[in-house]
N, C-alpha and C positions, 0 to 999 in steps of 0.2 A: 042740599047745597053741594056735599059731595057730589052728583050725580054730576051736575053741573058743571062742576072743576074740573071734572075727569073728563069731560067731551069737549071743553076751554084748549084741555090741555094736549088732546087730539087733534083738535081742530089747529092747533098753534105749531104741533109739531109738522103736520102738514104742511103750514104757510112757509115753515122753515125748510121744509125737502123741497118745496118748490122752488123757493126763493136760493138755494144751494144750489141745486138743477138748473136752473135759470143762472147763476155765478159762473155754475161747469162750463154752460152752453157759450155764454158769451166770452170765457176765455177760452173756448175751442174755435169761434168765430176769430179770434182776435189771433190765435195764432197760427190760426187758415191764413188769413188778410197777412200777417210776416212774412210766413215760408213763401206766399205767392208774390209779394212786394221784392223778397232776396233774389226772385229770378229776373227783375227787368222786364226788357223788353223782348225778352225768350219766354217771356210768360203763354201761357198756349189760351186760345181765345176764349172767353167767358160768355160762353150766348146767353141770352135772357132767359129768365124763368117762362115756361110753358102760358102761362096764366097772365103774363104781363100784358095787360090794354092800353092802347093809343090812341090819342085824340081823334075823334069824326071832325071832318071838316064840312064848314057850314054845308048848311044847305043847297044846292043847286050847284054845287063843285062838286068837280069829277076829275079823277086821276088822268093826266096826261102825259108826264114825262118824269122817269128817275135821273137823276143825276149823282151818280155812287162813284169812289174810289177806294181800292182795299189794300191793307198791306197782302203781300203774300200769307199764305198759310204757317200753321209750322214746319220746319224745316232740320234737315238733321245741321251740321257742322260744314261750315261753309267749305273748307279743305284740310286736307291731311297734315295736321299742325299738333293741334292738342293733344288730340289722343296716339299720333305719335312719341310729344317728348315726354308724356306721362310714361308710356311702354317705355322709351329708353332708360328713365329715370329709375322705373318700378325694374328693371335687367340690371341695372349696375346693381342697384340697393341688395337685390338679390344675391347675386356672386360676392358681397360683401356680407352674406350674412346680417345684412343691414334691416328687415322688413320686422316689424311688428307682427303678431298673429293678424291682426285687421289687415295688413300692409298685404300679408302673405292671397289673402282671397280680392285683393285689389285690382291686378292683374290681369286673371282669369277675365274678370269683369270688364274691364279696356278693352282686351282682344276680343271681346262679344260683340261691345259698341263699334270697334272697329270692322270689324264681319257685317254687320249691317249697313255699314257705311258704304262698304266697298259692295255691298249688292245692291244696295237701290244707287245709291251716287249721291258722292258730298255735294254738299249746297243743294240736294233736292228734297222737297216734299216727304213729310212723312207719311205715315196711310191715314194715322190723327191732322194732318195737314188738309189731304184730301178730302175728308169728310167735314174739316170746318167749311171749307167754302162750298162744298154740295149742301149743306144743311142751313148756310147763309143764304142760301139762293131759293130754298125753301118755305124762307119764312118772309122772304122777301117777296115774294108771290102769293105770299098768302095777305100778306099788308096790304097790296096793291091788284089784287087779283083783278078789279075792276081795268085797270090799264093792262093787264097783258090779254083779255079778252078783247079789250078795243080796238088793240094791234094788229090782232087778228083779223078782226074785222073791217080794217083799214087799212090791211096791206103794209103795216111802220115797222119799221128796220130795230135790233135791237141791236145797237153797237157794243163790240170789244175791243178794249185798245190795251195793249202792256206795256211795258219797260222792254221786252222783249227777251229778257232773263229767265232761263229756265222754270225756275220755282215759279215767276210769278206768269209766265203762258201757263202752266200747268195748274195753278190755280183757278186760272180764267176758263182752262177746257174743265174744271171740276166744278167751277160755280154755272159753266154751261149745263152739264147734265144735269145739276141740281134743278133748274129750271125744265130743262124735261123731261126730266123725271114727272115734275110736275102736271105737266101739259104738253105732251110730245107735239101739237101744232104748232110749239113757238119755234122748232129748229129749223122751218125754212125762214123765217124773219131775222133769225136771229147773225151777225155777218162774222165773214171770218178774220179772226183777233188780225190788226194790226201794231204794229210798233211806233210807238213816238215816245225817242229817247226826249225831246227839248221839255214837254212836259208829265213823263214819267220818271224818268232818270235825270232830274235838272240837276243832282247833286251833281253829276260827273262833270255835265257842260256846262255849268255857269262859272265862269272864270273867277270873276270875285272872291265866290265860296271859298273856291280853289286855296286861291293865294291867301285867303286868311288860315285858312286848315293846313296850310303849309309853312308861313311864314309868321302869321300873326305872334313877337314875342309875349303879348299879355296871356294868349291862350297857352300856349306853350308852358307859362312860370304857374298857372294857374292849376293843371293838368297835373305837372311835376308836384305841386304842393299838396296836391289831392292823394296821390302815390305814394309819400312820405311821410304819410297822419297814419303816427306810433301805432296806434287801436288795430289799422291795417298789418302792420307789421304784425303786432301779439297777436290776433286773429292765425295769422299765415303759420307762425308757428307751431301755436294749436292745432291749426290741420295734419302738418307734417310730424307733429307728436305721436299721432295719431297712428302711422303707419311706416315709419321710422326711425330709427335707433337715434339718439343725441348725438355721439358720435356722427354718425352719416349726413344729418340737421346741421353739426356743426362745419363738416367739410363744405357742404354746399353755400353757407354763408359764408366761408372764407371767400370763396371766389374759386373754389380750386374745380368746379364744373362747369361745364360750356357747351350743352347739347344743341343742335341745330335740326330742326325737321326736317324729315324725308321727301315730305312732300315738295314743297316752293322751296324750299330752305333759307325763309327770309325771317323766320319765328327761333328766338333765343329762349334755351334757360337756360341761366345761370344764376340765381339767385332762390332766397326763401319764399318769398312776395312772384317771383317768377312762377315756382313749384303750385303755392296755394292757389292762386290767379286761373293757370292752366286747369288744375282738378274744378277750382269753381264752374270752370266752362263747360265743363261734363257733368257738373251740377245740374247745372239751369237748363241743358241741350238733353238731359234724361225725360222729365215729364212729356214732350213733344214727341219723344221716342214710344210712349206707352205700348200702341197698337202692334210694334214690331219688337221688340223687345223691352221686357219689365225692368227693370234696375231699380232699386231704393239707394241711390247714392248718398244720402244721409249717413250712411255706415262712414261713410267716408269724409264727408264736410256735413258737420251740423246745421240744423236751423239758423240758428245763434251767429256763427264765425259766415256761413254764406250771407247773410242777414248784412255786416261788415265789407265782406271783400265785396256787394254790391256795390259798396258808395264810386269803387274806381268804374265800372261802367257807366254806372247812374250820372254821375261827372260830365263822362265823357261824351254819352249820346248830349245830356242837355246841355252841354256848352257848343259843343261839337254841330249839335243839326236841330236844339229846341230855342229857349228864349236867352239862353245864353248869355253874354256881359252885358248890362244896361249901358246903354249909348250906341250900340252897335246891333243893328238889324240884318246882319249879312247870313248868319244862318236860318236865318224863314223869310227876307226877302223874296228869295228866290223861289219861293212856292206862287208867285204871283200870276205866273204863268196859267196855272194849274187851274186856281180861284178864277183866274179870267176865260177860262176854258166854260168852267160849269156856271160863270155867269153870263157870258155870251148864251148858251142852251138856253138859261131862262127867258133871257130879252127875248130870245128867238120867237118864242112862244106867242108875246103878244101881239110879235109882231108878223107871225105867220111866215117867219124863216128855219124854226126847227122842226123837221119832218119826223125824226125820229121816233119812237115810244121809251127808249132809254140808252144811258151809255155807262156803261160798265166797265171801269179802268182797275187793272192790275199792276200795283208798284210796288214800294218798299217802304222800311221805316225811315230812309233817308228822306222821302216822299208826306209822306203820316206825318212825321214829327215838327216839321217845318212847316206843314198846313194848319196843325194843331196848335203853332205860334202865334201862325201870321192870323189867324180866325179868333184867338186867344181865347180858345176853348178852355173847358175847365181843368185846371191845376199846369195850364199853359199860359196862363197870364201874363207871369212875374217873372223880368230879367232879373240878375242875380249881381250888385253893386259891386264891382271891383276887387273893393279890399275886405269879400268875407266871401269864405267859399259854400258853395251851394251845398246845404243838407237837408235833410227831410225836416231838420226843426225849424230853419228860416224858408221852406219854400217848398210848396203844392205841389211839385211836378212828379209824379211818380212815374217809371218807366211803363209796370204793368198795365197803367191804368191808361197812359195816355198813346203809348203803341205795342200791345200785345202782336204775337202773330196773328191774323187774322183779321187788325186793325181795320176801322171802317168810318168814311163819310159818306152818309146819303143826304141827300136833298129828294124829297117829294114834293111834287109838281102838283097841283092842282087850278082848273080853271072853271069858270062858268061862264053863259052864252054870250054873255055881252064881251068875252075874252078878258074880265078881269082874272089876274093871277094872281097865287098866293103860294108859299113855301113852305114845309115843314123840314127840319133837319135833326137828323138822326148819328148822335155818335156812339157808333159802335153798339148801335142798335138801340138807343138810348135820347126819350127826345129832350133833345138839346136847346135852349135860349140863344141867339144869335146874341154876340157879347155885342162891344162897342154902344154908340147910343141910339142901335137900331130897336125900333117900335110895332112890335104887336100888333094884329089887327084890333083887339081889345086886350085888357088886362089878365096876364096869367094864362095868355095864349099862345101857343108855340107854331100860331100860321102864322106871316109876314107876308106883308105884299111887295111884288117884286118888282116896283118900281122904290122900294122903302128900299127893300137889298142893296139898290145901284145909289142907291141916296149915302147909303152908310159904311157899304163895302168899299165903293167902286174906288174910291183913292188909295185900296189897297195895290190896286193893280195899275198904278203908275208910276 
């Protein structure tokens, strides 16, 4: 009986190391999924696992046409802003004898990021930028390998279209060599990128957008109220404890600092919330940075307080360009263009107007975030009622998840002889359910016929 108890008791302590092990694991998962949630939509792109399989499509269908749009890759700092009024900030603090020992190696680290900055060029591509969309483009040929041999064999053009924005042509010529890398046959097919701001850059040109993002006062008091939730503020302080004297923390919440960047000179600190905000930005713009310089910014803003000063971008992209106040469609309206773009290509098809083998557009998250509305893709559902502001506890949307750098919609094409069509779609490499009460060729199938698309979409696009 002994003998017994004693291998019970082995055997239990085991279940209990596993079952601990397994507690470890998922609050290492859990606070993976935080720090990657605190950075937005500077989150850098999350490609699928190696091993992840995709549905075959029936029988006697054959690849014929992609129809993809991507955000840009990642990217360093749009212009000389941030990591200027930190350096100014981190120079006074200095000459004041003002800096924490953390504060004092704070510095150095700035003028690193900004050395980087100024050798590849703000607002461009990082080298992690670049090999996200070579390696999208890789496995993207490997899904569809069938269609880029048929291409070939059929003489079919493989379009590029951008926003015509730096980052994201430079994206487009790195998701081109991904491709031939692949298959160097396809670089005579493939045509050279054009530009069409009306449906890459529609955030600029739709007037509407415009004048609500300008003048709308419910956005505006909504914005302001988001900036002023106290948690933001103790957060902001905590940062600045961190590598600042009380003293120095308390002059700048006087009012008595008023730095202006070198760069555009159109970017203000003067405040605590100003201070923490800025260092966040150098937060969330470090992991993109990886392949060109290392930083663990965390010395500097925690998990925890970046986790907080998130909620002011998180706000502002979804009110700003996602599903934003219920009753008001004006920030993904305007994606309709887009939607009407890659559903024209499918009509095309049956109707023997799309000659193509695929179209490959390069845009932004202003682009991504609006189409993830107006599609009502997943955790882009839900506008956000008036009188309660948007947080992760009433509502789905997460930045990371719904426009990392590297963000992506594809649509695959498939047909058989009789020219019946069918569609699979893929977000962000991920197959996707077409929301609304669009219907499945059968149950629990993620093809749709593309005459069902124009049934269920198509009053998107008028």
């Amino acid at each position: 009986m002994a003998k017994y108890t004693r291998f019970t008791s082995l055997a239990l302590a085991g279940v209990m190391l596993a079952l601990t092990g397994c507690a470890a694991s998922s609050q290492a998962a859990a606070e993976d999924q935080s720090a990657r949630l605190a950075l937005g939509t500077k989150a850098t792109y999350a490609a699928p696992a190696e091993d992840v399989e995709y549905s075959k499509a029936p029988d006697e269908f054959e690849p014929v046409l992609i129809e993809h749009v991507a955000r840009h890759g990642s990217r360093l700092l749009s212009s000389k802003k941030y990591d200027d009024l930190i350096t100014q900030l981190w120079e006074m603090a200095k000459k004041e004898n003002a800096l924490t020992e953390t504060g004092e190696r704070l510095g150095p680290v700035v003028a690193q990021i900004t050395a980087v900055h100024e050798k590849v060029g703000y607002g461009m591509l990082s080298t992690l930028g670049e090999h996200e969309h070579q390696e999208m483009a890789e496995r993207a040929y490997d899904r569809m390998e069938g269609l880029f041999e048929d291409a070939e064999d059929e003489d079919k053009k493989i379009n590029i279209v951008t926003s015509g924005v730096d980052r994201a042509v430079d994206s487009a010529q790195n998701f081109v060599q991904g491709l031939v890398d692949e298959d160097k046959d396809l670089k005579s097919l493939i045509s050279k990128p054009r530009t069409d701001k009306d449906v890459l850059y529609f955030h600029d040109t739709d007037q509407a957008y415009n004048d609500f993002i300008d003048n709308d006062p419910v956005l505006a008091e909504t914005l302001e109220k988001v900036e002023e939730d106290p948690q933001i503020v103790e957060a902001s302080k905590h940062v600045l404890a961190r590598l600042f004297t009380e003293e120095f923390i308390n002059k700048l919440d006087s009012g008595a600092i008023d730095l202006v960047d070198r760069g555009k000179g159109e970017k203000h600190l003067e405040s605590v919330v100003d201070a923490a905000m800025y260092l966040y930005e150098l937060y969330v713009i470090a992991p993109g940075m990886g392949e060109d310089y290392q930083v663990d910014f965390s010395e500097f803003v925690t998990a925890d307080d970046a986790l907080v000063l998130s909620r002011v971008s998180e706000a502002e992209d979804f009110y700003e360009k996602g599903p934003s106040i219920a009753g008001n469609d004006v920030t993904y309206k305007m994606a309709d263009v887009l939607l009407a773009d890659m559903l024209d290509a499918v009509a095309g098809v049956r109707e023997g107007k799309t000659e193509q083998a695929a179209d490959f557009r390069f845009a932004h998250a202003e682009e991504i975030i609006p189409l993830a509305a107006l599609l009502k893709l997943p955790g882009s559902e839900t506008a956000q009622p008036a009188d309660t502001l948007f947080s992760y506890d009433n509502n789905a949307w997460r930045g990371a998840e719904v426009a990392p750098m590297g963000a992506n919609i594809q649509w695959d094409v498939f047909a058989n002889e009789d020219q019946d069509v069918i569609v699979r779609m893929l977000y962000n490499e991920k197959e996707t359910a077409f929301g609304f009460d669009c219907k499945p060729i059968e149950e629990g199938s993620f093809f749709y016929a593309d005459t069902e698309l124009e049934r269920c979409l198509g009053d998107l696009t008028k």
